[in-house]
C-alpha positions in Angstrom: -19.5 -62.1 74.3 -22.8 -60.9 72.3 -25.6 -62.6 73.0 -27.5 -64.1 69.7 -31.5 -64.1 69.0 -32.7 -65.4 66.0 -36.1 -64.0 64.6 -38.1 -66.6 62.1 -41.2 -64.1 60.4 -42.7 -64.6 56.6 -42.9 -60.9 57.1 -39.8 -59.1 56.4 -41.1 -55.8 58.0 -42.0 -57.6 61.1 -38.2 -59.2 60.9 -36.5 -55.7 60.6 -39.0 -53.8 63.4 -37.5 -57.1 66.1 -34.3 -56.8 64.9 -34.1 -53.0 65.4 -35.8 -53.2 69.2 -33.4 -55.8 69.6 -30.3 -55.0 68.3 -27.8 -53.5 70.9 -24.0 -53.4 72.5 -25.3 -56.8 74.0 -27.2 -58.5 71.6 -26.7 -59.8 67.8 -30.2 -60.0 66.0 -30.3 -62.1 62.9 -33.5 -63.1 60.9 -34.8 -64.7 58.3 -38.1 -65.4 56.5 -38.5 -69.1 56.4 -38.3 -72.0 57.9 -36.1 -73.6 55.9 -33.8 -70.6 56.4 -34.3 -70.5 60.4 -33.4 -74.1 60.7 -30.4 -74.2 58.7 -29.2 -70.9 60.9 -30.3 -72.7 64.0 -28.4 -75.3 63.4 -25.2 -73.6 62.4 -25.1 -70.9 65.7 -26.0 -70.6 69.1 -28.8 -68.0 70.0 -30.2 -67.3 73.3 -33.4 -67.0 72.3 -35.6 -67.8 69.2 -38.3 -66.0 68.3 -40.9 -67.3 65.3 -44.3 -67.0 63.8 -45.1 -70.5 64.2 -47.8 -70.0 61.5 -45.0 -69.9 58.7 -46.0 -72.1 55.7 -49.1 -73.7 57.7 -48.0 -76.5 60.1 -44.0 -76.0 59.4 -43.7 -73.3 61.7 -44.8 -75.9 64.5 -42.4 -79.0 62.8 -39.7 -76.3 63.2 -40.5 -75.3 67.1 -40.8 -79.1 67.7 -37.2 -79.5 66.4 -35.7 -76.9 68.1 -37.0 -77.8 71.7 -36.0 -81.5 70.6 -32.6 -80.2 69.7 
């Protein structure tokens, strides 16, 4: 079984350059480029490992790390 990472950046360029480093035989990289997006994808699918710009949209990249680790 793959293993899933998730990738929450404003910056689509910065999105594609993880996925790319990322992306292997091993491991599924998805992103997206908002919160709204990452937490609806969170929610939906199990990843290993979440990484995120927590200065999306001001403070709502921190709401949205405060969720996950709550969740």
């Amino acid at each position: 079984m793959k293993k899933k990472v998730l990738i929450i950046d404003s910056d689509l360029t910065v999105c594609r350059e993880i996925k790319y480093a990322l992306q292997s035989a091993t491991t599924d990289a998805y992103y997206v480029t908002s919160v709204h997006e990452g937490f609806e994808m969170f929610v939906k699918q199990h990843f290993c490992l979440v990484i995120m710009d927590i200065l999306l949209s001001e403070m709502e990249g921190l709401t949205l790390l405060q969720t996950i680790r709550h969740t």
